[in-house]
N, C-alpha and C positions, 0 to 999 in steps of 0.2 A: 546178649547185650554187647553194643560196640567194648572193646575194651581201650586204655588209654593210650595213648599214643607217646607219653614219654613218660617219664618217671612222678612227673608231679612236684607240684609246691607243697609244702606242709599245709594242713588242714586246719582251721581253727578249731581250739576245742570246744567251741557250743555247737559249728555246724554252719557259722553263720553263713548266709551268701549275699553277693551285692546288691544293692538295690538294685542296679540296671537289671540284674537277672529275674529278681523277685518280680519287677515292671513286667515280663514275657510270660510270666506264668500262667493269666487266664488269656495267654493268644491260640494255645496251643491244647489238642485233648495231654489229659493227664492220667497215666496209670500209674502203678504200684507193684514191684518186683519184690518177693519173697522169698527169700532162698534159703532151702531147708539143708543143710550138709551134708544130712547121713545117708549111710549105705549098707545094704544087709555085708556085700563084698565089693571088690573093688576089680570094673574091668580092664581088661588087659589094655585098651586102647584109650583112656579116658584120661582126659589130665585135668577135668574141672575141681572146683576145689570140696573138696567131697572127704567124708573120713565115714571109716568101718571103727565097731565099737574100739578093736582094738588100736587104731590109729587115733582114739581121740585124745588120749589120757583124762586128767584131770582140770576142775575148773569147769566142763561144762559136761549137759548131758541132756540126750533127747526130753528128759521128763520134765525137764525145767527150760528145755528152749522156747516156746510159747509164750512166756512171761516174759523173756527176753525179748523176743522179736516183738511182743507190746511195749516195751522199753522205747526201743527206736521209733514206731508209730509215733509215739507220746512227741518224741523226739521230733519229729519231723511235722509236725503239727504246728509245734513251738515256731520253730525254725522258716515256716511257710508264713507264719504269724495270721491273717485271720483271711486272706485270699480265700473265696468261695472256688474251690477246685474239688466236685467231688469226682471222682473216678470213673474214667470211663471203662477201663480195664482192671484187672487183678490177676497176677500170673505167680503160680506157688513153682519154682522150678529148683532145682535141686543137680548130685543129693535124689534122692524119692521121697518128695513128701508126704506120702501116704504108708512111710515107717510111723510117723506120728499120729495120733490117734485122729479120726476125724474131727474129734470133737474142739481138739488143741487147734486146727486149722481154723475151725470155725471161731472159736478165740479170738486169732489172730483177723480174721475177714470182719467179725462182728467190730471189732476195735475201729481198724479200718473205715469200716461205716459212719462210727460213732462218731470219729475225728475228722471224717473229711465228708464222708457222704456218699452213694455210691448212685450213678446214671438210671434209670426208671430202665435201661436197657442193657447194663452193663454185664460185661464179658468175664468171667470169673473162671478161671483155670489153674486144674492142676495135671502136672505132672505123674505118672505112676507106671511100676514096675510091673508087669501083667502078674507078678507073683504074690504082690506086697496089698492088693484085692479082692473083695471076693462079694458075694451078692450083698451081703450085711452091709458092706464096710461100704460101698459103692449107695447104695439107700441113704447112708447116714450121711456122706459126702454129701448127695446132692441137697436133703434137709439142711442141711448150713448153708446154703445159698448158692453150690456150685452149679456152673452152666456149661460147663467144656471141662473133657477129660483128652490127652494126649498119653498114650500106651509105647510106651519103646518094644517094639516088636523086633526092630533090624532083620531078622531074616526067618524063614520058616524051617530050613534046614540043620536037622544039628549040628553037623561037623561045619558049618560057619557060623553057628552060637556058642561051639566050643571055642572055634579059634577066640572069638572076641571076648572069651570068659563070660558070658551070657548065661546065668543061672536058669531061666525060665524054661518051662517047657514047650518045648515045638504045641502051636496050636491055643495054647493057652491065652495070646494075645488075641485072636478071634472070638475064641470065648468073652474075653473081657466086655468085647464091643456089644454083643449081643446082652451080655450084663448090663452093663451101661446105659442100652439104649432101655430095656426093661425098667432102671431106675430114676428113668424122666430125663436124664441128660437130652437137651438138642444138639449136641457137638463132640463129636469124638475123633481123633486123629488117631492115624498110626503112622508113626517115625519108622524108616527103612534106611540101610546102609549098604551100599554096595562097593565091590571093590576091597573086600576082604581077600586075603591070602586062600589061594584054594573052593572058593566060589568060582562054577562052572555058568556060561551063559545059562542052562537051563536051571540052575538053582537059583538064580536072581529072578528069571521067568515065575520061576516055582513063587516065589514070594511076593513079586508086586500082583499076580491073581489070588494069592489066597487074601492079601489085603483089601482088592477089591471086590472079591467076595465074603469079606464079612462084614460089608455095608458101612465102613465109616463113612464121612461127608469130604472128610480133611485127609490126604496123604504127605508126608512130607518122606523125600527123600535124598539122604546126603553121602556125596563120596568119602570113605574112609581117609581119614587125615592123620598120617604116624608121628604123632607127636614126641618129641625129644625124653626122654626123661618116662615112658611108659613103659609098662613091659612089651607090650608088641613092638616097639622099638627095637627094643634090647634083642627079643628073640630075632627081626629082620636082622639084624646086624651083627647076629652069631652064625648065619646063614640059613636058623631054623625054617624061619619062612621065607619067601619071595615078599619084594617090596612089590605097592600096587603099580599096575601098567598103566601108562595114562593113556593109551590109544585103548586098550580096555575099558577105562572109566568111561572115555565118551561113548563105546558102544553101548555103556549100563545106562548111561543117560538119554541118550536115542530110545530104548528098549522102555524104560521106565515115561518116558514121555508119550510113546505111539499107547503102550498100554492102557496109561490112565485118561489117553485123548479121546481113546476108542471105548471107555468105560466112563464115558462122561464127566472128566474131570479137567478140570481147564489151569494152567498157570498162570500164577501170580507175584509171585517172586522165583527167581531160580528155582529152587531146590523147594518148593511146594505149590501145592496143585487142591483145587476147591473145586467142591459141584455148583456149587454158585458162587456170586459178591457176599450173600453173606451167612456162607460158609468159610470165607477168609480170617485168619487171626486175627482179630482186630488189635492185641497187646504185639507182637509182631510188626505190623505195618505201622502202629505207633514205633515202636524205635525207625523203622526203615524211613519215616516222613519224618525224623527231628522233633518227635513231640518231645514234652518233660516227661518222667517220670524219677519215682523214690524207688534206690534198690535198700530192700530191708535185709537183713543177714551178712554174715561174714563172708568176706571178698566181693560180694555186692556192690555193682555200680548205678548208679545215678548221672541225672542229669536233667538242669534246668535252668533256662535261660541261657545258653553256652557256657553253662560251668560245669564241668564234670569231677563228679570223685571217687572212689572205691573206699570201700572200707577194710580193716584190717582182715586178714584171712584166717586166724585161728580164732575157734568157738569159744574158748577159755580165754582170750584178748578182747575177744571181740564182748562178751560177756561181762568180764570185769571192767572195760571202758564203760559199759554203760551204766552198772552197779554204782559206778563211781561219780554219776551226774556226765561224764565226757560225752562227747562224740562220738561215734567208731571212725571218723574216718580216717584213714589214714594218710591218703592226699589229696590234688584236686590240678586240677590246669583250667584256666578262660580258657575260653578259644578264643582268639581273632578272627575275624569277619574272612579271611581268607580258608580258615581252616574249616571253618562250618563250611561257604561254599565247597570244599576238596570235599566231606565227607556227605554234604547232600550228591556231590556226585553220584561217589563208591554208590552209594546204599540205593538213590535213588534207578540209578540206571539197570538198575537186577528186577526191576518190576513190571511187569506187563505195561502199569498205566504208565512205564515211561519216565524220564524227566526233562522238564520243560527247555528248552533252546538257551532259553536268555540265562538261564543258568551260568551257560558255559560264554569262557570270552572268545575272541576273536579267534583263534588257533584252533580252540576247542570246535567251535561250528565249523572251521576246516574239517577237520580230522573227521565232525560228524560223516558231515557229507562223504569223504574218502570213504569212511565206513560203510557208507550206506551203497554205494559203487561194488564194493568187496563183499557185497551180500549179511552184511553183521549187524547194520540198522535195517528195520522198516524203512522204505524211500517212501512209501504212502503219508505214513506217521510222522516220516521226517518234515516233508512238504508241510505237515500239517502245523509245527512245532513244536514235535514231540521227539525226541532217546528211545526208539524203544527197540530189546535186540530181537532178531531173527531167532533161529532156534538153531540158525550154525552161529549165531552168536551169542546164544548163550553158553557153548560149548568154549567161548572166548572170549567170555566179558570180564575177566580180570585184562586182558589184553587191551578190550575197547576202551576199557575205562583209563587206563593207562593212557594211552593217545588221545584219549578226551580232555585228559588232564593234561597234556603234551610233558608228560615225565620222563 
């Protein structure tokens, strides 16, 4: 989920939003973000907000989060007041949410239904650790209504599941899919990371084939990101490891793109690739196009009608605001009409389908065109009305976007 862009206004404590936003809410699909915190351990590169038992303390606890996160449903029902939005999407992301029992998700989905409704075709996903599954547990998911399972596999080699503190075992996320697909699921991804400390070109080869040989529909794959404040951080910066190369990363992403082009897989946003239109995330390309959605859980963001807010980050805060009748949220920002345009840019221009011309103002459809000279737009696409980058442009679409934006 986009995250916020400044620090925020204080949030009301019912939750409430303005009419003008409430006005947007049936213009746009609407899904619903679930975010589960826990974690069997905590890996070295991660900085989402996530807690292992021992990092939770008191105040909250897997057995009783289910009931909570019907809390805020409840909550955001209220708050939506009686707008016919039922769901086109549902994404349980974490955190692994399938530490929690099947049955507790399904809880939480069934609630969901109950209070808003759900699409006669809607997208239902959960997150899962290849380790935290197993054939049983995979059956009972999909009887609770799940339609799409995404497997963090990252990479197939040990020694760069070691570096990343990756508990699973090599292999075990291919396993999973073959599970999966056994248990009725139609949609399974597997998330890949390259650009770990000490991953050889042929270990990244090694991973996006064994990926594509274990028949997901969905690949996503993303360059490793050192975040401040992790332990891979820490160990780059004692000189344990090398930081990543970024004329390397672009090699991983050439490598990762020729493979899964040549394994029938096509892109759709940067950093993932589908065998068809719809095999695409649909919860996904919902944030990437500005729809609304409700993020349910601690640190969970939302967004609807240009108003966005996060909730507070700890389970034990986040829990007893709601015990309490409160809100969880902890702030919120409008956007002005300027800032939505700045961030249909960002998001939109990382997509195959493009984004539209008139979008951008006068400077910006300079810069297109310049770009499209320099080989980083489509000139066909452009001609046509469309953003959309080349594939030496997606190697530089933080750059394009930049000069689209003329920043």
């Amino acid at each position: 989920m986009p995250r916020p862009l400044l620090d925020g206004d204080p949030a009301p404590p019912d939750g409430a939003l303005p009419e003008a936003a409430l006005a947007e809410l049936t213009s746009r699909p609407f899904g619903i973000y679930v975010h589960v915190p826990f974690c069997a351990s905590r890996c070295g590169y991660c900085d989402f907000n996530t807690y292992t038992a021992e990092e939770l303390g008191g105040g909250a606890s897997r057995r009783t989060y289910a009931r909570t996160a019907v809390d805020e449903i409840l909550l955001a029902r209220k708050v939506l007041g009686t707008a016919d939005v039922p769901a086109a999407t549902v994404f349980f992301g974490g955190g692994t949410p399938t530490l929690l029992p099947p049955e507790d998700l399904g809880l939480i989905l069934r609630t969901i239904e109950s209070e808003f409704g759900l699409l006669p075709d809607a997208e239902v996903t959960t997150e899962a650790n290849p380790e935290s599954v197993d054939r049983a547990s995979l059956d009972r998911l999909r009887a609770e209504g799940f339609t799409r399972i995404s497997f963090g596999m990252q990479s197939v080699r040990p020694h760069v599941l070691a570096t990343l503190d990756r508990r699973h075992t090599p292999g075990r996320a291919q396993e999973c899919v073959a599970e999966a697909r056994a248990a009725g699921f139609a949609h399974v991804n597997l998330d890949l990371i390259y650009g770990t400390p000490g991953e050889s070109d042929g270990d990244w080869l090694a991973s996006l084939d064994a990926a594509v040989a274990a028949g997901p529909d969905h690949i996503s794959a993303y360059a490793l990101i050192v975040e401040q404040g992790t332990r891979l951080a820490a160990r780059i910066r004692r000189g344990e490891l090398a930081a990543p190369d970024d004329d390397v990363m672009a090699d991983r992403y050439l490598q990762a793109d020729e493979t899964l082009r040549r394994a029938g897989f096509a892109w759709y946003e940067v950093s993932n690739w589908a065998r068809s239109a719809a095999d695409r995330c649909r919860h996904n390309l919902l944030y990437w196009t500005s729809g609304n959605w409700w993020g349910v859980g601690p640190g969970a963001h939302s967004h609807v009608g240009g108003v966005r807010w996060w909730n507070v980050k700890h389970p034990a805060s986040y829990a007893a605001r709601l015990a309490d009748g409160v809100s969880p949220a902890q702030a919120r920002e409008v956007l002005d009409a300027e800032t939505r345009r700045t961030e249909r840019v960002m998001l939109e221009v990382r997509l195959a389908d493009g984004l539209d011309l008139d979008v951008l103002d006068e400077a910006g459809r300079a810069a297109a065109g310049e770009a499209a000279e320099q080989g980083l737009l489509d000139s066909d696409r452009l001609a046509a009305g469309r953003a959309v980058l080349t594939l030496r442009g997606r190697l530089l679409a933080d750059a394009v976007v930049r000069n689209l934006l003329t920043l």
